[in-house]
gemmi code that builds the backbone of each chain (N, CA, C; Angstrom):
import gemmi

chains = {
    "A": [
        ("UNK", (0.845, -1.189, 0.000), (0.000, 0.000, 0.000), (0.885, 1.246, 0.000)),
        ("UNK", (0.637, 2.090, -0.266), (1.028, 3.707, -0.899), (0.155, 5.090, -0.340)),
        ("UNK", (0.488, 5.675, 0.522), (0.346, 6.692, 0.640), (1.615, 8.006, 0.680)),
        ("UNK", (0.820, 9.086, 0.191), (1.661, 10.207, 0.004), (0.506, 11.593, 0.305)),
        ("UNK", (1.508, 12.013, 1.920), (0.299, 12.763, 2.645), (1.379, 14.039, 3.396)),
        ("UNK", (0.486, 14.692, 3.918), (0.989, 15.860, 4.236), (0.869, 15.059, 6.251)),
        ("UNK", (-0.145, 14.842, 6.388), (-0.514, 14.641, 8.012), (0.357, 13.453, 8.375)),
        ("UNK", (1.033, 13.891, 9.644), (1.840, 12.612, 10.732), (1.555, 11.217, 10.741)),
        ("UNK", (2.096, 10.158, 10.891), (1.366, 9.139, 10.842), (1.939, 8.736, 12.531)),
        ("UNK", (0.930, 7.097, 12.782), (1.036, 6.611, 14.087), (1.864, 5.282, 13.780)),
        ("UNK", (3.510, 5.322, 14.160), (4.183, 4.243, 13.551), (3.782, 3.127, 14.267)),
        ("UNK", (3.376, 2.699, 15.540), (2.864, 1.857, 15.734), (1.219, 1.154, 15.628)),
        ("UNK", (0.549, 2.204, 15.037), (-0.796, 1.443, 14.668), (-0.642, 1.160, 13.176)),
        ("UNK", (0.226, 1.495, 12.259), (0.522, 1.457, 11.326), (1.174, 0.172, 10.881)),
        ("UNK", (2.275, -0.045, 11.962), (2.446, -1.349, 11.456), (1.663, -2.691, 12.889)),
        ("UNK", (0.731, -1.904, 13.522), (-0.097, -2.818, 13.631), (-1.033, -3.966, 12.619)),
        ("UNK", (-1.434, -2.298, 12.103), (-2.331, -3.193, 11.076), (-1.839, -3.934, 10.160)),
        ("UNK", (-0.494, -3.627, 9.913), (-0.085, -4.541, 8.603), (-0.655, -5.994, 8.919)),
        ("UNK", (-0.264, -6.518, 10.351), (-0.099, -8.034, 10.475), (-1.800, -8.292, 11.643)),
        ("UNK", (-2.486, -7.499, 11.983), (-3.434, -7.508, 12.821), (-4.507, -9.122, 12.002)),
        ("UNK", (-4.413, -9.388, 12.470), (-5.310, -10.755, 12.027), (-4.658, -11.972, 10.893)),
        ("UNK", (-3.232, -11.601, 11.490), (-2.928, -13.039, 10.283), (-1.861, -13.321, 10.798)),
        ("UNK", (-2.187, -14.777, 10.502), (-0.896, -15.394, 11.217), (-0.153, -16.130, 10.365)),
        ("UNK", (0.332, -15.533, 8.874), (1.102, -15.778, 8.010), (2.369, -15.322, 8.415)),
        ("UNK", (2.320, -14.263, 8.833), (3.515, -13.009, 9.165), (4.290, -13.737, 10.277)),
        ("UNK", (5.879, -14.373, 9.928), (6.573, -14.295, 11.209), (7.600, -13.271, 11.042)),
        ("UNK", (7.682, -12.746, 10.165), (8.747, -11.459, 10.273), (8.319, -9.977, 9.707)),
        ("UNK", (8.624, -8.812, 10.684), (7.892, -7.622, 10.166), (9.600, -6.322, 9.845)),
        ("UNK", (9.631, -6.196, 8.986), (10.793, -4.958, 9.320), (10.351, -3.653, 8.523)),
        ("UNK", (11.076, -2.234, 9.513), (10.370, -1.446, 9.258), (11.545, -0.345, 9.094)),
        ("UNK", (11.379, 0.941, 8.278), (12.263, 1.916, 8.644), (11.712, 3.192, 8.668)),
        ("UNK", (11.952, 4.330, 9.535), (11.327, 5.754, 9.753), (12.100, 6.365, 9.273)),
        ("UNK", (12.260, 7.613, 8.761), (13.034, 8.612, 8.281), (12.316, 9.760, 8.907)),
        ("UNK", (13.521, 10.924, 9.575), (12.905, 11.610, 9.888), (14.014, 12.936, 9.765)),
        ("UNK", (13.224, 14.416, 10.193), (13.917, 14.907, 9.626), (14.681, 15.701, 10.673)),
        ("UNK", (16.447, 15.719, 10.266), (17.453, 15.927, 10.752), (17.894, 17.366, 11.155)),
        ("UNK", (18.656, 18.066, 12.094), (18.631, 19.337, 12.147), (19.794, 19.972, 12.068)),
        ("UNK", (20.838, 18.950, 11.275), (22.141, 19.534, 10.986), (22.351, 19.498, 9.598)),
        ("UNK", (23.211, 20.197, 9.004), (23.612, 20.399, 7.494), (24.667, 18.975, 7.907)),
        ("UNK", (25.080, 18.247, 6.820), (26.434, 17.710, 6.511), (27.203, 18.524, 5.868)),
        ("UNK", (28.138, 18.288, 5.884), (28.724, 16.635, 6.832), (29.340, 17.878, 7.929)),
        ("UNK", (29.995, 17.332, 8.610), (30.544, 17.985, 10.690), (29.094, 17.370, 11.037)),
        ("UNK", (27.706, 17.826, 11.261), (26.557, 16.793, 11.757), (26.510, 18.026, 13.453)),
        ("UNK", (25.938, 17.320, 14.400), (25.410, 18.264, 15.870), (24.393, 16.994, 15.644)),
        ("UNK", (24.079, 17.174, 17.587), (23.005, 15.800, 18.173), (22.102, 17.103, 18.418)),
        ("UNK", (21.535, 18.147, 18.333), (20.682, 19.556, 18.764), (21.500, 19.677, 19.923)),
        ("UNK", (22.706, 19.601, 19.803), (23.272, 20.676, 21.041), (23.155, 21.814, 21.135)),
        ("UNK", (22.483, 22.559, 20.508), (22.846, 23.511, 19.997), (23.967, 24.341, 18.641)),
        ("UNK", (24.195, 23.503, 17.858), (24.717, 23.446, 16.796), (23.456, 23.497, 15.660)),
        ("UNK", (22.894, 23.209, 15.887), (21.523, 22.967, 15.280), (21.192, 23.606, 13.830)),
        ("UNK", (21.376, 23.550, 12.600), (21.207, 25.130, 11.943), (19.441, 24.638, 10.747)),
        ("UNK", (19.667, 23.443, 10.825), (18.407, 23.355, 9.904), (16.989, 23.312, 10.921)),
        ("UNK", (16.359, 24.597, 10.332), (15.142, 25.064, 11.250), (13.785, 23.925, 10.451)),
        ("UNK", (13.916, 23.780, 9.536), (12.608, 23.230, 8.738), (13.261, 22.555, 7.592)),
        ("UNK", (12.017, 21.811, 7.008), (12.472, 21.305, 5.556), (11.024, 21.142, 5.034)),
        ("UNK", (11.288, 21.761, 3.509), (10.030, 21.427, 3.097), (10.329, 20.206, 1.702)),
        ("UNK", (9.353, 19.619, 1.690), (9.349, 18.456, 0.648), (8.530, 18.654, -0.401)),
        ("UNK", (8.763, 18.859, -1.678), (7.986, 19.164, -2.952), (8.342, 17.793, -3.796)),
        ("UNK", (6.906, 17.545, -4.047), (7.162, 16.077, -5.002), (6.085, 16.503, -6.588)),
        ("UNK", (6.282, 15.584, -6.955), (5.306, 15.616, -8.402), (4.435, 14.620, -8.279)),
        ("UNK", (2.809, 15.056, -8.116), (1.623, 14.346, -8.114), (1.426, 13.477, -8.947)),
        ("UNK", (1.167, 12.257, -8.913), (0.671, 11.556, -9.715), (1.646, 10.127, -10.026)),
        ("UNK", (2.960, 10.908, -10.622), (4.118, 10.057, -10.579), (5.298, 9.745, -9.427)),
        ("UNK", (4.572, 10.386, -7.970), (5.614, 10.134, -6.806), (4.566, 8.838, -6.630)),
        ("UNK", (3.201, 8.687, -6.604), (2.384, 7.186, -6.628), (2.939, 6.825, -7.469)),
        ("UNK", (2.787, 6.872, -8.791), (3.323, 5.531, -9.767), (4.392, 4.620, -9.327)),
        ("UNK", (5.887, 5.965, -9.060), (6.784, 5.383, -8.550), (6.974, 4.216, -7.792)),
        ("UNK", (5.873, 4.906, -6.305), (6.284, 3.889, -5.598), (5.526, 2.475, -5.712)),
        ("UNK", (4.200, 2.800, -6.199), (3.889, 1.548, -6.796), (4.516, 0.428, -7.299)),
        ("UNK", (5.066, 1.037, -8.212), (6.308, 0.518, -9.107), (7.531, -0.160, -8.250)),
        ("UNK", (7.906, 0.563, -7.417), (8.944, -0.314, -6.680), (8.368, -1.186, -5.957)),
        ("UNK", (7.492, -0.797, -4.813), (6.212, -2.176, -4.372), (6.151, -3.069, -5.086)),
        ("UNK", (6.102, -2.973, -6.341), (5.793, -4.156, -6.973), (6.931, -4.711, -7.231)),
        ("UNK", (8.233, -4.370, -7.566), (9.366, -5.172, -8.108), (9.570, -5.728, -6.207)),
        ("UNK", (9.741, -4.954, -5.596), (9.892, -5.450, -4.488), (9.063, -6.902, -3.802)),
        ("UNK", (8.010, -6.921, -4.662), (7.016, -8.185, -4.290), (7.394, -9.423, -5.318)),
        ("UNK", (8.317, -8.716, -6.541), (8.397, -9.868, -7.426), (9.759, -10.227, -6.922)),
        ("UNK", (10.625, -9.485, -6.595), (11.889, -10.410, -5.523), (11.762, -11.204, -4.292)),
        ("UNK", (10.935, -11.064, -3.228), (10.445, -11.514, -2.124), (9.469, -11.792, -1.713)),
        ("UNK", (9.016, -12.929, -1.486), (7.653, -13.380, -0.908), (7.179, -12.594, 0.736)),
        ("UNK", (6.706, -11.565, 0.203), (6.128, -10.571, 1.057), (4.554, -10.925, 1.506)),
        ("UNK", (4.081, -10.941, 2.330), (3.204, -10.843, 2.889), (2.008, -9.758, 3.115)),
        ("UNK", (2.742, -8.400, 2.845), (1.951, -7.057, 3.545), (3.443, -6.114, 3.101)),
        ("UNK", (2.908, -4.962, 2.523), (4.063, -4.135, 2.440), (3.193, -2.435, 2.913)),
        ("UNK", (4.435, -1.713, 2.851), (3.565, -0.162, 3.469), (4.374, 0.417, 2.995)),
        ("UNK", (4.260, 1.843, 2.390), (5.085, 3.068, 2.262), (4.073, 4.626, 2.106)),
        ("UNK", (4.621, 4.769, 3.538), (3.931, 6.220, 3.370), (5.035, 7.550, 3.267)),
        ("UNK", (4.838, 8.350, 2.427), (5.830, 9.444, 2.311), (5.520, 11.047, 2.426)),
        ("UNK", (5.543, 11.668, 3.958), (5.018, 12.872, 3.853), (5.462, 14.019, 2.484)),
        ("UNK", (4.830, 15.221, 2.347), (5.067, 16.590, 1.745), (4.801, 17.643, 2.296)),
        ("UNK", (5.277, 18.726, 1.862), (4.681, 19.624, 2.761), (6.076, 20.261, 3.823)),
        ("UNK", (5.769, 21.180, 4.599), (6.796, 21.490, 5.227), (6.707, 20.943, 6.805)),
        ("UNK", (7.993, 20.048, 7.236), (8.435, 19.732, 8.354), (9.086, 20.328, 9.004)),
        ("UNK", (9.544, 19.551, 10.541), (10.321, 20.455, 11.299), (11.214, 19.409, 11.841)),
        ("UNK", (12.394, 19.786, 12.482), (13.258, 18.302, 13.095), (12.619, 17.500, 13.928)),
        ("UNK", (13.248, 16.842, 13.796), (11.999, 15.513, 14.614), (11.072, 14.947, 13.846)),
        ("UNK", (10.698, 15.476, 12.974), (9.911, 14.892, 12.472), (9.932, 13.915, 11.141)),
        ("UNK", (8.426, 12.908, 11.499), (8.787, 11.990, 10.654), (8.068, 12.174, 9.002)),
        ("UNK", (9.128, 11.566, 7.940), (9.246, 11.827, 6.723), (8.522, 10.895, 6.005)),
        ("UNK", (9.334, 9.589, 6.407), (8.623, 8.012, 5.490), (8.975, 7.119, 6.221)),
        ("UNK", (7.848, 6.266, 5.994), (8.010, 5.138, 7.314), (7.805, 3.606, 5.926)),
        ("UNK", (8.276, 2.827, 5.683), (8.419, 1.841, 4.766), (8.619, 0.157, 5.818)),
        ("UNK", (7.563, -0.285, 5.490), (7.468, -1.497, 6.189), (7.351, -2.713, 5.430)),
        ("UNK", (7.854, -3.566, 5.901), (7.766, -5.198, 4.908), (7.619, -6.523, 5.648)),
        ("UNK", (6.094, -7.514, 5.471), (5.920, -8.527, 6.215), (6.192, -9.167, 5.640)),
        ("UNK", (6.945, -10.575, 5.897), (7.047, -11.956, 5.418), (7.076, -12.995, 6.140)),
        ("UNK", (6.877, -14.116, 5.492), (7.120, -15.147, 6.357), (8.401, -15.960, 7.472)),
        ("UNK", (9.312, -15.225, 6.883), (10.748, -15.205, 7.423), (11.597, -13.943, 7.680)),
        ("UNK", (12.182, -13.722, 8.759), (12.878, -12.513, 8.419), (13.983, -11.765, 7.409)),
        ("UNK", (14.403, -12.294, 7.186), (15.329, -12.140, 6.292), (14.621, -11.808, 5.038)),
        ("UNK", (13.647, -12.016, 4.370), (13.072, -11.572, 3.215), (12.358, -10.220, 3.430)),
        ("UNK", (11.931, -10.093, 4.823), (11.082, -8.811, 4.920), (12.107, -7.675, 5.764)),
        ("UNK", (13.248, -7.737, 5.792), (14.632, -7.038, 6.158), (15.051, -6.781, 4.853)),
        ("UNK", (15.391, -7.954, 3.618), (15.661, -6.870, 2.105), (15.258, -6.310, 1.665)),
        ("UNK", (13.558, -6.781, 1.983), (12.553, -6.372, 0.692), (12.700, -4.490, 1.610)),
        ("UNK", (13.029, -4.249, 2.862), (12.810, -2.799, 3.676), (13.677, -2.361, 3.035)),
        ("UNK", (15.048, -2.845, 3.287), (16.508, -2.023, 3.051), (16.242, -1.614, 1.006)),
        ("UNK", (15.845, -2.704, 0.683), (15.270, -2.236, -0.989), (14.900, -1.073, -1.372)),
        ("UNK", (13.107, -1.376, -0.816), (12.691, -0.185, -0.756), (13.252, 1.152, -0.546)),
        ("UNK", (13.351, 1.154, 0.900), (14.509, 2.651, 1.333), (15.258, 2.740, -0.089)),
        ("UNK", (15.957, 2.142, -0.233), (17.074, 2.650, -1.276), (16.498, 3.102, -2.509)),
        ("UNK", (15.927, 1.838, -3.309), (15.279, 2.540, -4.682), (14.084, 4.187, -4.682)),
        ("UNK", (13.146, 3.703, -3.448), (12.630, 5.040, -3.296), (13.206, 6.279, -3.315)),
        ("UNK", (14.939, 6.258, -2.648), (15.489, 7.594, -2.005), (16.023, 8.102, -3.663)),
        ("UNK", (16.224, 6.873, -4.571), (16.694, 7.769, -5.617), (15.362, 7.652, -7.386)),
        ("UNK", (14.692, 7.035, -6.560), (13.735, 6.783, -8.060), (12.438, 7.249, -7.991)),
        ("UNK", (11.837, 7.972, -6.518), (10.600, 9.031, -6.260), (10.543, 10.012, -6.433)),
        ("UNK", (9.985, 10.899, -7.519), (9.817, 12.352, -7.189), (9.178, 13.192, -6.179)),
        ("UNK", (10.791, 13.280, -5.289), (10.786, 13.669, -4.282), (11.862, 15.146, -4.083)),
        ("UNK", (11.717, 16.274, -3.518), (13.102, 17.533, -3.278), (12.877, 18.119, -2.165)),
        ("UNK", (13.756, 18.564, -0.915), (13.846, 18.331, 0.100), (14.852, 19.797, -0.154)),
        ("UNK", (13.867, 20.849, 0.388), (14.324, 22.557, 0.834), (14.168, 22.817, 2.009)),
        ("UNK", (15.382, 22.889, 2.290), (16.071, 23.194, 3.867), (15.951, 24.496, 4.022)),
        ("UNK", (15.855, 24.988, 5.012), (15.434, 26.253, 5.654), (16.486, 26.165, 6.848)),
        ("UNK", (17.405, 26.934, 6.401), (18.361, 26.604, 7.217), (18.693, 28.331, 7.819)),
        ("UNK", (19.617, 28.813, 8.962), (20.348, 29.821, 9.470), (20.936, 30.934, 8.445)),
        ("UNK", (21.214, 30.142, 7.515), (21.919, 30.642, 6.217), (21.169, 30.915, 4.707)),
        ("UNK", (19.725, 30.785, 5.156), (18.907, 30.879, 4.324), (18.237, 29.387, 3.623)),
        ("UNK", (18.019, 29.571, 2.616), (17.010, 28.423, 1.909), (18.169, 27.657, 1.086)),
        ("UNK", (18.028, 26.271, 1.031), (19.173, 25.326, 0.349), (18.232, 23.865, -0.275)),
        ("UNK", (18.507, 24.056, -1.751), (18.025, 22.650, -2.003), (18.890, 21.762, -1.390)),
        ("UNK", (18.738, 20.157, -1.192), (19.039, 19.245, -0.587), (19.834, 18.824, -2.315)),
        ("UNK", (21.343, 18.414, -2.039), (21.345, 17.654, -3.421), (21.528, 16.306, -2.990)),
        ("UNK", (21.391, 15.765, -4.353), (21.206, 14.165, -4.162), (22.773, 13.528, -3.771)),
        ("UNK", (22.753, 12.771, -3.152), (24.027, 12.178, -3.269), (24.543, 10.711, -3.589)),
        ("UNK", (25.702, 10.742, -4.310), (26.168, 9.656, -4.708), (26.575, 8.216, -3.706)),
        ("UNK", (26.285, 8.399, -2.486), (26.347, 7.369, -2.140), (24.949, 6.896, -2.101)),
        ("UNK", (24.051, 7.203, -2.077), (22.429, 6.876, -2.354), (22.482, 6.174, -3.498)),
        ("UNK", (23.167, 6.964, -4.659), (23.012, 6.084, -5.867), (23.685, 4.494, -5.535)),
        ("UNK", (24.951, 4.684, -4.893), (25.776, 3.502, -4.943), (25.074, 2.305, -4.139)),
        ("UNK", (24.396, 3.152, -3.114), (23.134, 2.165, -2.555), (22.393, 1.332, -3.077)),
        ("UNK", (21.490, 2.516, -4.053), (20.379, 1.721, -5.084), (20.926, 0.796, -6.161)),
        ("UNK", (22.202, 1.201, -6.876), (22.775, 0.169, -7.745), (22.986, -1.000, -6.839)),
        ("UNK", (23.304, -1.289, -5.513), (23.545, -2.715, -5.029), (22.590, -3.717, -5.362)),
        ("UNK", (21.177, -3.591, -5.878), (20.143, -3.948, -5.719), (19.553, -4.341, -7.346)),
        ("UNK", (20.621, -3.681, -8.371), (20.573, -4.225, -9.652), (20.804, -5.394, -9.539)),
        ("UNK", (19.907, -6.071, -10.967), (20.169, -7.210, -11.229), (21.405, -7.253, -12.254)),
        ("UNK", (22.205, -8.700, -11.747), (23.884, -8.631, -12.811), (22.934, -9.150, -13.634)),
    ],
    "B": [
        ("UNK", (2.116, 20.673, -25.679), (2.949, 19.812, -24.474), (3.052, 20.368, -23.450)),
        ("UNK", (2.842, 19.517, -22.826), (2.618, 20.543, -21.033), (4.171, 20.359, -20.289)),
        ("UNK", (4.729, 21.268, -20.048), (6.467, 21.377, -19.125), (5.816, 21.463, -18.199)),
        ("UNK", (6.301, 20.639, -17.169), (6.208, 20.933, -15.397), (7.780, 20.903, -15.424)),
        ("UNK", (7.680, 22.315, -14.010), (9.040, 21.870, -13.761), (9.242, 22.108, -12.356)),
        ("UNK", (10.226, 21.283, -11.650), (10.341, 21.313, -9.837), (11.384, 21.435, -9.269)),
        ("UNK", (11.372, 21.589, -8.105), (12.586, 22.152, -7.342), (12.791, 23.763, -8.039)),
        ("UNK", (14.359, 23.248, -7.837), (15.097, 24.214, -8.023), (14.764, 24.724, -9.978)),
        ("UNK", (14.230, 23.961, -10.609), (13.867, 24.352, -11.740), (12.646, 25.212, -12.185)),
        ("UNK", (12.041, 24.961, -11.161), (11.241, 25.672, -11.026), (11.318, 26.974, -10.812)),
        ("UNK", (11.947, 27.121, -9.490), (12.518, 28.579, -9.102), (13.260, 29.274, -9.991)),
        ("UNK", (13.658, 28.645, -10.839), (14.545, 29.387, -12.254), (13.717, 29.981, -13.167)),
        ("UNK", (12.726, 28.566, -13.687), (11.951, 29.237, -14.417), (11.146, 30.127, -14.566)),
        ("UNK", (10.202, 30.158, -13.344), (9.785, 31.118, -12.592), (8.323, 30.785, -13.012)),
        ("UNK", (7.627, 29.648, -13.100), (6.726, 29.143, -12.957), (6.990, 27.008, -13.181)),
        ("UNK", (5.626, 26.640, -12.682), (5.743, 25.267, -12.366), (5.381, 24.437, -13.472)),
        ("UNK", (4.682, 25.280, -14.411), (3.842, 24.476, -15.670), (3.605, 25.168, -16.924)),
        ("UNK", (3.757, 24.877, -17.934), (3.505, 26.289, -18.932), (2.912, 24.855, -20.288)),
        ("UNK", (2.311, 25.485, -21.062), (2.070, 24.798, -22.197), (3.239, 25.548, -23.436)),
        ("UNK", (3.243, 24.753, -23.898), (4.567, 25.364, -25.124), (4.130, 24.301, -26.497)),
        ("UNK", (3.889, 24.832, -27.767), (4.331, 24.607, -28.779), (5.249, 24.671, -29.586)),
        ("UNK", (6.027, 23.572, -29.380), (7.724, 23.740, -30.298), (7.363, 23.445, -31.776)),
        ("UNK", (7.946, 24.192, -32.449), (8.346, 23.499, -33.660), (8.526, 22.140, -34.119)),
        ("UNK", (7.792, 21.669, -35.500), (8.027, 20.018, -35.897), (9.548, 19.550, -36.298)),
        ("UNK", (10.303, 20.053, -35.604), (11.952, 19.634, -36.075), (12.160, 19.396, -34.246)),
        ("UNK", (11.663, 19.685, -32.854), (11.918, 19.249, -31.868), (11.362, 18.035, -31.503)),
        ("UNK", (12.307, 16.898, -31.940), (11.227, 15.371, -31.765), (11.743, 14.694, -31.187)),
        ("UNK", (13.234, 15.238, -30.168), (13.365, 14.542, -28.686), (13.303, 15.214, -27.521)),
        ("UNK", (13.769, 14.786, -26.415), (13.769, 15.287, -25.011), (15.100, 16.352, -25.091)),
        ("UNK", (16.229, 15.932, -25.619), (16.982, 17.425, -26.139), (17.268, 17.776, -26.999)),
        ("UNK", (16.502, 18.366, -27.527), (15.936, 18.996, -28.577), (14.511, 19.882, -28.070)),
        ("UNK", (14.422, 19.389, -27.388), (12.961, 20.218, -26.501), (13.759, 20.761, -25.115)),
        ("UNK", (14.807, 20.580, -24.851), (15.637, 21.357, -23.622), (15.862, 22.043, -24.163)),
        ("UNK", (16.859, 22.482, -25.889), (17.736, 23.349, -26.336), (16.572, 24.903, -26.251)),
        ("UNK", (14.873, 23.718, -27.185), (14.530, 24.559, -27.519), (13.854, 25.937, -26.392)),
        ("UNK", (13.425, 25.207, -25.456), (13.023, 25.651, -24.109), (14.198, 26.730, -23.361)),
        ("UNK", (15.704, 26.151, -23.455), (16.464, 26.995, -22.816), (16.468, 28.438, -23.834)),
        ("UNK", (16.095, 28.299, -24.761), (16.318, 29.796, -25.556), (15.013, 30.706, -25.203)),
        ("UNK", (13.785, 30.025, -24.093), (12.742, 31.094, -24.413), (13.242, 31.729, -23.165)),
        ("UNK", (13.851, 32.701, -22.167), (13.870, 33.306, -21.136), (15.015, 33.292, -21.045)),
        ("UNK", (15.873, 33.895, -19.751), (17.131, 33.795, -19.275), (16.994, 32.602, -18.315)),
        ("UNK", (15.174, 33.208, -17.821), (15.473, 31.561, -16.618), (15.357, 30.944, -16.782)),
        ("UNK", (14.989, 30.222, -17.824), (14.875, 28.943, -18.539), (16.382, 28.699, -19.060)),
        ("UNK", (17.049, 29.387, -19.524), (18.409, 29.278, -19.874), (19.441, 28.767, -18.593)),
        ("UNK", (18.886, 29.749, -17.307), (19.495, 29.593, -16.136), (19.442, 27.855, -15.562)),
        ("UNK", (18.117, 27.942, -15.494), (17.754, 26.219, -14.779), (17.943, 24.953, -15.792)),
        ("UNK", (18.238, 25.479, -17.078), (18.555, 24.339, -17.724), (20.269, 24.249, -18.296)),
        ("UNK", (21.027, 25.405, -17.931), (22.378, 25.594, -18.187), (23.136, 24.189, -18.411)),
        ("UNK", (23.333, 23.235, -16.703), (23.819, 22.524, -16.632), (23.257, 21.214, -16.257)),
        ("UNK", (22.972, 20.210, -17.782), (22.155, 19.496, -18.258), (22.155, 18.146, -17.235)),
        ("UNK", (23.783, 17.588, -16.979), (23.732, 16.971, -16.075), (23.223, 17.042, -14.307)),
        ("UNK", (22.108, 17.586, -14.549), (21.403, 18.044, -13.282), (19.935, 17.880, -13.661)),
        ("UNK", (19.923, 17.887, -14.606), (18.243, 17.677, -15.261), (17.794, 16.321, -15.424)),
        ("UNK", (16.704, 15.908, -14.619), (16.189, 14.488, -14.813), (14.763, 14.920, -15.736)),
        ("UNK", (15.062, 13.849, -16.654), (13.288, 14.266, -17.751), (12.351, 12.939, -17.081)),
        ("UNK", (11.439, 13.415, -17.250), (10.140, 12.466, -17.076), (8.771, 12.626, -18.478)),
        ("UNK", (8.565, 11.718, -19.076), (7.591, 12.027, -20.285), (6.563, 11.129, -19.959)),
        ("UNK", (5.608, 11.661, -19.730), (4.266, 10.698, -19.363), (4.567, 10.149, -18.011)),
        ("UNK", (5.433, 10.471, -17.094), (5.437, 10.305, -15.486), (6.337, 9.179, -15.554)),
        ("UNK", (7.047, 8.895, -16.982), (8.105, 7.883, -16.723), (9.725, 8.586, -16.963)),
        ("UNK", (10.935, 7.992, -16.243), (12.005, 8.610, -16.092), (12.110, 8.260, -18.317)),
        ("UNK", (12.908, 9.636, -18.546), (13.408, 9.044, -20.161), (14.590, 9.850, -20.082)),
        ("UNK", (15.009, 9.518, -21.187), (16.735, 10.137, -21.650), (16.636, 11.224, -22.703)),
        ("UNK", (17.135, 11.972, -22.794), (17.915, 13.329, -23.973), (17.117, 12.662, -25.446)),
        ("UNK", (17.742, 11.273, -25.770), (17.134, 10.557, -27.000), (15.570, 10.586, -27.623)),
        ("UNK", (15.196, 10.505, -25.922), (13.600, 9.802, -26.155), (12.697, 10.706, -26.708)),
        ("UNK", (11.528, 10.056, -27.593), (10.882, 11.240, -28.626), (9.783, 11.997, -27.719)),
        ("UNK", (9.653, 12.641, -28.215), (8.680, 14.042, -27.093), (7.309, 14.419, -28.473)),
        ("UNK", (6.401, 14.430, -28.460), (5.556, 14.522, -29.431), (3.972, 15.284, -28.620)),
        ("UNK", (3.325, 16.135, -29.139), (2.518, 16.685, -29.241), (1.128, 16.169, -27.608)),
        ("UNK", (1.096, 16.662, -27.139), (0.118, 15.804, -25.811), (0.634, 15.318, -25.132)),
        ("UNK", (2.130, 15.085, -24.900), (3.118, 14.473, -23.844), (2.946, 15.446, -22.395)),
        ("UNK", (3.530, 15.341, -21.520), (3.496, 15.617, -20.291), (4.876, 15.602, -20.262)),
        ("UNK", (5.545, 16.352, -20.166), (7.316, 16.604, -19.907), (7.799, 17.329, -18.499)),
        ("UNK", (8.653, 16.818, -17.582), (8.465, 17.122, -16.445), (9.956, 17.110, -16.426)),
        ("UNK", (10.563, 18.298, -15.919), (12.229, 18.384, -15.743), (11.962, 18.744, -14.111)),
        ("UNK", (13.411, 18.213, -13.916), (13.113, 18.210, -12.214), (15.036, 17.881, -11.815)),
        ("UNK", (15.321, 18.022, -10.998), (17.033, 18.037, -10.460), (16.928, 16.497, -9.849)),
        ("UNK", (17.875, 15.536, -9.672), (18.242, 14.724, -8.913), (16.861, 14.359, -8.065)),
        ("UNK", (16.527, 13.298, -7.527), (15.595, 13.444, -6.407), (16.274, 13.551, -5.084)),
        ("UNK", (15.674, 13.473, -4.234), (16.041, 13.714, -2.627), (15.047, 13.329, -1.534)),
        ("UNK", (14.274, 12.373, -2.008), (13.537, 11.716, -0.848), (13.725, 11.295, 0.376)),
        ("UNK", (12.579, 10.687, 0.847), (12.900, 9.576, 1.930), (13.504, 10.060, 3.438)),
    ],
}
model = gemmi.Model(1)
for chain_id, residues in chains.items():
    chain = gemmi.Chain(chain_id)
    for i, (resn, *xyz) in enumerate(residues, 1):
        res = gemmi.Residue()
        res.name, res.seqid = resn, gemmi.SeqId(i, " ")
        for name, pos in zip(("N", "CA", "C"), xyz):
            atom = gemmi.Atom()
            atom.name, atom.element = name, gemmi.Element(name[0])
            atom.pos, atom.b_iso = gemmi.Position(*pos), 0.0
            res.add_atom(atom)
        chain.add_residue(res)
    model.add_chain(chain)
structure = gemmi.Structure()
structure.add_model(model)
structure.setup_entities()
């Protein structure tokens, strides 16, 4: 399932429901993304170093669903999945807060741990998705980076 | 043909969507950048440096090559940055 929303979600009723009445599911894995309040790279825990005040997320309607559809589905034709989830906010955030939460049930763990780490990856570079920081120093697109790509290529087929 | 354009391409261009009729000699994806970067400065600006431009035609990723024809949906946009 696919959502792409502006409003918070509840990570634990969320992946309640994935598995709420079935007892196919012995393995659930999940990942949150949320949003960070330091520029890279040097990084700050909010010690006060802090410089990114907000981030706003601008995607393209219509084809940020296709997308992820699209990976959902290759993701279901590699792994015998059970229940899958990806929800991906827009809109403007603040630190702390959460971005995309991507979940994967299977019958074993290990299949619903790739089919997550998958997801994450192909989504971060194949969703139309852009991420404007509102930072101390003014407004900064987010650029993409090449280790993301080197991520998502792990996941090609040779 | 309808141009959307996002992010930071947007902010160049200085709008998100425009309809444009190119000429019947623009019958790829660049060939419809060249022709696009000549209407404005900001269009010139956000499309300067090409390796930064991802195309989308009909909401699917395509390449410089791919043909662009009359009722398409053409969507330039920078790198993504999700997740």
């Amino acid at each position: 399932m696919i959502r792409v929303q502006t409003e918070d979600f509840d990570v634990g009723r969320e992946l309640a429901a994935l598995t709420d009445g079935r007892t196919d599911i012995g393995g659930l894995a999940s990942f949150v993304g949320l949003v960070r309040d330091f520029v890279e790279p040097g990084g700050g825990t909010g010690d006060g170093n802090a410089s990114i005040r907000a981030m706003t997320l601008e995607h393209y309607p219509g084809m940020t669903e296709k997308m992820l559809a699209e990976i959902e589905a290759e993701a279901s034709r590699r792994w015998p999945l059970q229940a899958s989830l990806v929800i991906h906010r827009h809109g403007r955030l603040l630190p702390g807060d959460r971005i995309v939460l991507v979940a994967c049930a299977a019958a074993h763990r290990e299949d619903a741990i790739q089919a997550c780490s998958f997801l994450i990856d192909w989504l971060k570079t194949k969703a139309p998705f852009w991420k404007l920081e509102d930072t101390r120093e003014g407004e900064r697109w987010v650029a993409a980076k090449e280790s993301d790509d080197l991520l998502a290529e792990r996941w090609l087929k040779k | 043909m309808k141009v959307l354009y996002f992010a930071w391409l947007r902010q160049r261009v200085g709008v998100g969507e425009e309809t444009v009729n190119p000429p019947a000699d623009v019958a790829t994806a660049g060939q419809l950048l060249d022709w696009l970067a000549a209407k404005s400065a900001g269009h010139a600006e956000a499309l300067k440096n090409r390796s930064l431009v991802r195309i989308a035609i009909n909401q699917e990723f395509a390449g410089l090559d791919a043909p662009v024809k009359t009722g398409d949906e053409i969507a330039l946009f920078p790198p993504v940055t999700g997740g």
